[in-house]
C-alpha positions as CSV (number, residue, x, y, z in Angstrom):
1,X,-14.2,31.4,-4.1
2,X,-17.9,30.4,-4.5
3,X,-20.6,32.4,-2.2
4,X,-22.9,30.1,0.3
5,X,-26.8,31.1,-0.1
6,X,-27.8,32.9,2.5
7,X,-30.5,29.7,3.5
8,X,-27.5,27.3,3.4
9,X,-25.7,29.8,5.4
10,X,-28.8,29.6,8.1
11,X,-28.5,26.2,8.4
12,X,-25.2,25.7,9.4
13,X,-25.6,27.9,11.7
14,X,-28.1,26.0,12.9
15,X,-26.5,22.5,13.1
16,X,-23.7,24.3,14.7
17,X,-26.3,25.8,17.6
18,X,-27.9,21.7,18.1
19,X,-23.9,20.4,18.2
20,X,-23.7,22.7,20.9
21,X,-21.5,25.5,19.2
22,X,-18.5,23.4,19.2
23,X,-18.9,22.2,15.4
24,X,-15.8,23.2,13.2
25,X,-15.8,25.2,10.1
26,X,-14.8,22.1,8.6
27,X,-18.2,20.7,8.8
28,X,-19.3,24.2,6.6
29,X,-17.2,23.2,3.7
30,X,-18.5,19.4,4.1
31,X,-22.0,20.4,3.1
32,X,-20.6,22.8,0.5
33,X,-18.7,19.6,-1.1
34,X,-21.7,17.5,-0.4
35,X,-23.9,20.1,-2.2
36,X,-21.4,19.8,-5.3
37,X,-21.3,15.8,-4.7
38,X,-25.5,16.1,-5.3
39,X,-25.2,17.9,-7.9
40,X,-22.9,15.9,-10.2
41,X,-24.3,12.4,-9.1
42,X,-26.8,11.1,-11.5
43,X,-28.1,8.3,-9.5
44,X,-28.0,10.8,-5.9
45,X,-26.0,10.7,-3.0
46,X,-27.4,8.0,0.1
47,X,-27.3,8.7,3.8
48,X,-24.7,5.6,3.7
49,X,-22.8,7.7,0.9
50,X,-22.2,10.8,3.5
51,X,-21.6,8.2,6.6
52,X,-18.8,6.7,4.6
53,X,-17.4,9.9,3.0
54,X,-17.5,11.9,5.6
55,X,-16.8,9.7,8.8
56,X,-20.2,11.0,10.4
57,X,-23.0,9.0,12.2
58,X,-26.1,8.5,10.7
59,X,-27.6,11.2,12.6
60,X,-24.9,13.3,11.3
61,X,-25.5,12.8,8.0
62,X,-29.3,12.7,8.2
63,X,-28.8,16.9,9.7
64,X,-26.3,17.7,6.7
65,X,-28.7,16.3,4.2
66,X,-31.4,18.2,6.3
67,X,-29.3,21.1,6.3
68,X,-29.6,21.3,1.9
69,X,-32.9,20.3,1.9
70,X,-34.4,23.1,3.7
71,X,-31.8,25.6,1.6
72,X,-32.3,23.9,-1.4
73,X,-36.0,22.9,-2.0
74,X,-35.0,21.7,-5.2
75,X,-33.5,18.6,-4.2
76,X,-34.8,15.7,-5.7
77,X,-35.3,12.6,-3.9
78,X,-35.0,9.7,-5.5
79,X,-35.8,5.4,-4.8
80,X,-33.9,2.8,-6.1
81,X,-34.8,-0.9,-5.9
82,X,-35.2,-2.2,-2.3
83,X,-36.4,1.2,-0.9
84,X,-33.0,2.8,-0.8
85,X,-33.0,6.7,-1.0
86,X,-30.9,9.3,-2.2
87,X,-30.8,13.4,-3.2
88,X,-29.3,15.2,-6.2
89,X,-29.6,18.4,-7.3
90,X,-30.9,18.8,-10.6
91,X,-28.3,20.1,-13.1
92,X,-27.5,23.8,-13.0
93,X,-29.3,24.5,-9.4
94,X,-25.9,25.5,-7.9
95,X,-24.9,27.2,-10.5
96,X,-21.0,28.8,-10.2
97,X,-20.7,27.1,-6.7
98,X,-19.9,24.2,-8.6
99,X,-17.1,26.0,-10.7
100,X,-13.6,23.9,-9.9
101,X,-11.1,26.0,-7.4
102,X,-7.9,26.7,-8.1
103,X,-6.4,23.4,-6.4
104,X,-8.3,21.3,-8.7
105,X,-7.4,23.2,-11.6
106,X,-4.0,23.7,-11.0
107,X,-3.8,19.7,-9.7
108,X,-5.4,19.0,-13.7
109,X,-2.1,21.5,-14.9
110,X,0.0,19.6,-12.7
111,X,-0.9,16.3,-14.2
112,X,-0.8,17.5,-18.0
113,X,3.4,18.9,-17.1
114,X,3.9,15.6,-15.7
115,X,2.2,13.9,-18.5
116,X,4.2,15.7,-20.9
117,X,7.4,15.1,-19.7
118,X,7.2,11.4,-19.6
119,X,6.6,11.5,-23.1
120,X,2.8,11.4,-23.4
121,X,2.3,14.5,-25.8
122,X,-1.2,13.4,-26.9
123,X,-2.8,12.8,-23.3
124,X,-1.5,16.3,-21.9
125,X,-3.1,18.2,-24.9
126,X,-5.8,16.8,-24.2
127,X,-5.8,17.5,-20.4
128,X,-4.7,21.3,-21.5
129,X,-7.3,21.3,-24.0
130,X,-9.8,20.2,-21.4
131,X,-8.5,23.3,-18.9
132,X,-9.1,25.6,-21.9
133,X,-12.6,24.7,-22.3
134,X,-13.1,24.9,-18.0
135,X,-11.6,28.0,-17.9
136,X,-13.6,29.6,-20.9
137,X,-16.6,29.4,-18.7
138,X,-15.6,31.9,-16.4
139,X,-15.8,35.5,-15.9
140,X,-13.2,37.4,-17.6
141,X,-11.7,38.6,-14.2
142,X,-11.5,35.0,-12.8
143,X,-10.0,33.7,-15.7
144,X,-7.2,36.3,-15.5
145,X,-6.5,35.8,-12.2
146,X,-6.6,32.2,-12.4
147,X,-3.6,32.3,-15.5
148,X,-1.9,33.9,-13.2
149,X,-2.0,31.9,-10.4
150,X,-1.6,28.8,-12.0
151,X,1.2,29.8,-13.6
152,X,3.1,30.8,-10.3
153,X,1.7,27.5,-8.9
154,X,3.4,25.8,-11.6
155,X,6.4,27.3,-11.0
156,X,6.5,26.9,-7.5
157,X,5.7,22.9,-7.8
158,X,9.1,22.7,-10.4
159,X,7.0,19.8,-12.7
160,X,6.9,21.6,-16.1
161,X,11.0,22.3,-16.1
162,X,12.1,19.4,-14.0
163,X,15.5,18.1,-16.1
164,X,15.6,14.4,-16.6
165,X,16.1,12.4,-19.6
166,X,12.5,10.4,-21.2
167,X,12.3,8.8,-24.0
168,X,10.6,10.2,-27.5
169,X,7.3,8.0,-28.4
170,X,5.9,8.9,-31.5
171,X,2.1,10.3,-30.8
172,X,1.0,8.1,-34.0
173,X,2.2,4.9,-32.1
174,X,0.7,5.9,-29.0
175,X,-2.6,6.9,-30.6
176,X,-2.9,4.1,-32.4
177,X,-1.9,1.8,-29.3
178,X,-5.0,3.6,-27.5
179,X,-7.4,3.2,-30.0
180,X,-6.7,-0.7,-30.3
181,X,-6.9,-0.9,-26.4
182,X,-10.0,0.5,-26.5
183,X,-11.8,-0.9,-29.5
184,X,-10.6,-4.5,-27.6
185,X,-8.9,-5.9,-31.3
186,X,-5.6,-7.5,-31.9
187,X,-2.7,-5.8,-33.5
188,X,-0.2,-5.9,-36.4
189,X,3.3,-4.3,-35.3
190,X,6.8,-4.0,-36.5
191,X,9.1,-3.7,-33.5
192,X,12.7,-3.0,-32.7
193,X,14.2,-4.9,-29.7
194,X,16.0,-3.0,-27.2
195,X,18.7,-4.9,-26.7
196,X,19.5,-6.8,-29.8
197,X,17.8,-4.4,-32.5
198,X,16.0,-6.9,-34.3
199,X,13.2,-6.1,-35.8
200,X,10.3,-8.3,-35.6
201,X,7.5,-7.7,-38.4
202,X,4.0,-8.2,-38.1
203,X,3.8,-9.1,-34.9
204,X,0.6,-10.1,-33.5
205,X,-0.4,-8.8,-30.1
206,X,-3.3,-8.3,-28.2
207,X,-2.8,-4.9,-26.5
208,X,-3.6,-4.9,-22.8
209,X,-1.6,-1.4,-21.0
210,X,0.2,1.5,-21.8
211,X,2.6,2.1,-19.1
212,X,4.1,5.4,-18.4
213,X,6.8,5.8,-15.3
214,X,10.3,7.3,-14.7
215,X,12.3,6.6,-18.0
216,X,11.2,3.8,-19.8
217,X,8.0,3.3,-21.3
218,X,6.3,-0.2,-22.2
219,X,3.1,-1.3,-24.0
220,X,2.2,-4.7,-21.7
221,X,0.7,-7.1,-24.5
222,X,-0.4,-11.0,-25.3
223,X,2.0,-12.1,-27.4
224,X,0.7,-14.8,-30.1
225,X,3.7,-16.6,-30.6
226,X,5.2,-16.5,-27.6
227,X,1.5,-16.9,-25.9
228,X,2.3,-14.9,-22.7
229,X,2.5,-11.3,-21.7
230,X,5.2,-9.6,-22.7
231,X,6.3,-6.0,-22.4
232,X,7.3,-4.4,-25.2
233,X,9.1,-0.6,-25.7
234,X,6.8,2.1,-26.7
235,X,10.1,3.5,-28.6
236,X,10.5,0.2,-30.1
237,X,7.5,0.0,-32.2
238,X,8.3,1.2,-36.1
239,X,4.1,0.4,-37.2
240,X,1.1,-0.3,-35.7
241,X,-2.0,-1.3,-37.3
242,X,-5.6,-2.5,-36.0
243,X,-7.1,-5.6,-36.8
244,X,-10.5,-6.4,-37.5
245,X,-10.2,-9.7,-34.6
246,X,-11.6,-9.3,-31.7
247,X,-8.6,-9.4,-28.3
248,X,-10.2,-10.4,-25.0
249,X,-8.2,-10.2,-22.0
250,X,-7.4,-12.9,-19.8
251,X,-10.3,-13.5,-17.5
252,X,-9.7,-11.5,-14.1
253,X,-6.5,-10.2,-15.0
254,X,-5.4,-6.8,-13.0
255,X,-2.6,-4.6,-14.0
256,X,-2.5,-3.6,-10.8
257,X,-1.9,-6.9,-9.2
258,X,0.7,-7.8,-12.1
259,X,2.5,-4.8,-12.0
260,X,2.8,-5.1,-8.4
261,X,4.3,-8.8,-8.6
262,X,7.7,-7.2,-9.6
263,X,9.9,-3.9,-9.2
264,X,9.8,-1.6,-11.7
265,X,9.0,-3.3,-15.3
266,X,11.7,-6.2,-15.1
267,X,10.2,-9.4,-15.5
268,X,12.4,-12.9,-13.6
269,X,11.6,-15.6,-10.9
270,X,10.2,-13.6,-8.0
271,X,12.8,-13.4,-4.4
272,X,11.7,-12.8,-1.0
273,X,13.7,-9.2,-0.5
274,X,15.4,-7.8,2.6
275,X,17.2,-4.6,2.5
276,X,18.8,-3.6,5.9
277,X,19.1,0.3,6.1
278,X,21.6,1.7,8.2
279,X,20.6,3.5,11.2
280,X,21.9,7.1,10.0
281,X,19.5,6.8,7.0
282,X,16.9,5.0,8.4
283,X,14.5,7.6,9.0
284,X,14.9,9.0,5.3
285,X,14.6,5.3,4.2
286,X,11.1,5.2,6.0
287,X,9.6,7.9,4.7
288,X,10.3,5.9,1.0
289,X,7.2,3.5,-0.1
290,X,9.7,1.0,-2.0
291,X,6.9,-1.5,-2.7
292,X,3.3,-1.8,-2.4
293,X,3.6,-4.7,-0.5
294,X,6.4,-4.0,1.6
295,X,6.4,-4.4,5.5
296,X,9.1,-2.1,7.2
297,X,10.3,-2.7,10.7
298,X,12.4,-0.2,12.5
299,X,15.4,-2.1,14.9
300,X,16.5,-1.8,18.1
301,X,19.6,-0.5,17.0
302,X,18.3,2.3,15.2
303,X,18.2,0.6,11.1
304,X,15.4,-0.2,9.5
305,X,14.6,-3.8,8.0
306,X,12.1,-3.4,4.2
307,X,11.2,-7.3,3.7
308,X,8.5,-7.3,0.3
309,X,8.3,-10.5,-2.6
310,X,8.7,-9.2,-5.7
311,X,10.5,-9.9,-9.4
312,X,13.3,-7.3,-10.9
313,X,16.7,-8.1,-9.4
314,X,17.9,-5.9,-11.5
315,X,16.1,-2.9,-11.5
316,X,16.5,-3.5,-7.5
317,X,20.4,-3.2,-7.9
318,X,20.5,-0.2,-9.8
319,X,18.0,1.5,-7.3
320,X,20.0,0.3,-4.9
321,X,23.4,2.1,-6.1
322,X,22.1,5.3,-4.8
323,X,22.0,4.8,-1.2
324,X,25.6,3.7,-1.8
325,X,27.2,1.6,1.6
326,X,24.3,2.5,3.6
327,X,22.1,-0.9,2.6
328,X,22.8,-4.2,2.6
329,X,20.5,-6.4,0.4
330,X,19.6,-9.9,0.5
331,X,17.6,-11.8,-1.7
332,X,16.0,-15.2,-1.3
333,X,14.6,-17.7,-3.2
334,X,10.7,-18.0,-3.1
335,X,10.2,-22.2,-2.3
336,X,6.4,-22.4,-2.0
């Protein structure tokens, strides 16, 4: 764990004395993260920046940037246009305070197992890779005791070994996929369709999304002939090949807002959705975020009403299987 300066450790002690003694250790570990916040800002953290972050007043925040200013001399202040003001540290000033703890780095391990197992082979090398290079910079004691403790949080969380089947994507596909995405060009493909296993050659798409989730993975793509998106399986695709033509987006389009039109990755005409939980599983059905947009209403009687809009029928019904008699579902047709 990274040591306070003795001067930053003075003046919490006294903001703690001018709040009257009652001010939480909390509030310590606020100006420790703040300190870290300065230093890896390049434009400098605002009095509005620690009000907003931290849920403190104005005079709050104007002691805790106090509070690093007089331990910290070396704080630059900084103007932007219109008079506002802000502080950073310059690089290197808090030297191994700023060193990641072990949540963070195991929460970066976490991600990379979870990665991996839905198929993304090239994305959690790279994450692992990145923890390689974070981890070299550490004393040779911290780094062993950080092996070890990441491992036995690893283990403890149950990500890296958790069965379930995923699909095989082959890293070329997705590598070149990214690369497209990225470089904003169209596409040449050959893929296989799911459900018919026709193969479609030189294909023509304008590569918006990757989309990773429980089983099946999708690339979510303007399709030139058909001139609509269109998802299309990742383990479907046989070539891909940039093209030197340029792909813009469709103006304001979200991937957020899209995805969250339907449930799961089935595409139909969208239903208003009610699924009536009975009341010996309601409070297990509550504690289940079933849609983004849902709005859940617990009953006299004890059951608990989900109402959301959404697309996917389909993928509703087969959720639906596993709370067995204990839901009734009723779906109607969206009129305006």
């Amino acid at each position: 764990m990274a040591v306070l300066p003795l001067t930053l450790l003075s003046s919490i002690a006294n903001l703690q004395k001018r709040a009257g003694g009652i001010m939480r250790y909390s509030r310590q570990e606020d100006l420790l993260r703040l300190a870290v916040r300065m230093q890896g800002s390049a434009e400098g953290i605002s009095l509005t920046d620690i009000e907003r972050e931290y849920g403190v007043s104005r005079r709050t925040a104007e002691r805790m940037r106090d509070a690093l200013l007089r331990a910290f001399p070396a704080i630059e202040e900084l103007t932007a246009e219109g008079g506002r003001k802000s502080w950073r540290f310059p690089p290197g000033t808090l030297g191994k305070m700023s060193e990641p703890t072990l949540d963070e780095l195991s929460a970066a391990q976490r991600a990379a197992a979870i990665t991996r197992r839905e198929g993304d082979e090239a994305s959690a090398e790279a994450l692992e890779s990145l923890l390689a290079k974070v981890q070299a910079m550490f004393s040779h004691d911290r780094r062993r005791r950080i092996a070890a403790d990441l491992e036995a949080q690893l283990l403890a969380d149950g990500v890296a070994f958790r069965p379930g089947p995923r699909e095989k994507i082959a890293p070329e596909i997705l590598k070149a996929l990214r690369e497209a995405i990225l470089a904003g060009v169209m596409i040449s493909a050959d893929h296989r369709a799911r459900g018919t296993g026709k193969l479609s050659r030189n294909t023509r798409l304008g590569p918006i999304a990757v989309l990773f989730g429980q089983g099946r993975q999708y690339l979510l793509a303007h399709s030139e002939y058909q001139d609509d998106l269109r998802l299309f399986a990742l383990t479907g695709f046989e070539r891909v090949s940039a093209l030197n033509e340029v792909f813009v987006r469709p103006e304001e389009f979200d991937v957020q807002e899209w995805l969250a039109e339907g449930f799961g990755m089935w595409r139909d005409d969208p239903v208003d959705v009610e699924w009536h939980f009975a009341p010996e599983v309601a409070e297990e059905a509550a504690g289940f975020v079933f849609h983004p947009r849902q709005h859940a209403e617990l009953l006299a009687d004890g059951a608990l009403l989900v109402r959301f809009r959404a697309c996917g029928r389909q993928e509703m019904e087969w959720y639906l299987a596993r709370w067995g008699d204990k839901v009734e579902a009723c779906y109607h047709p969206v009129t305006n």
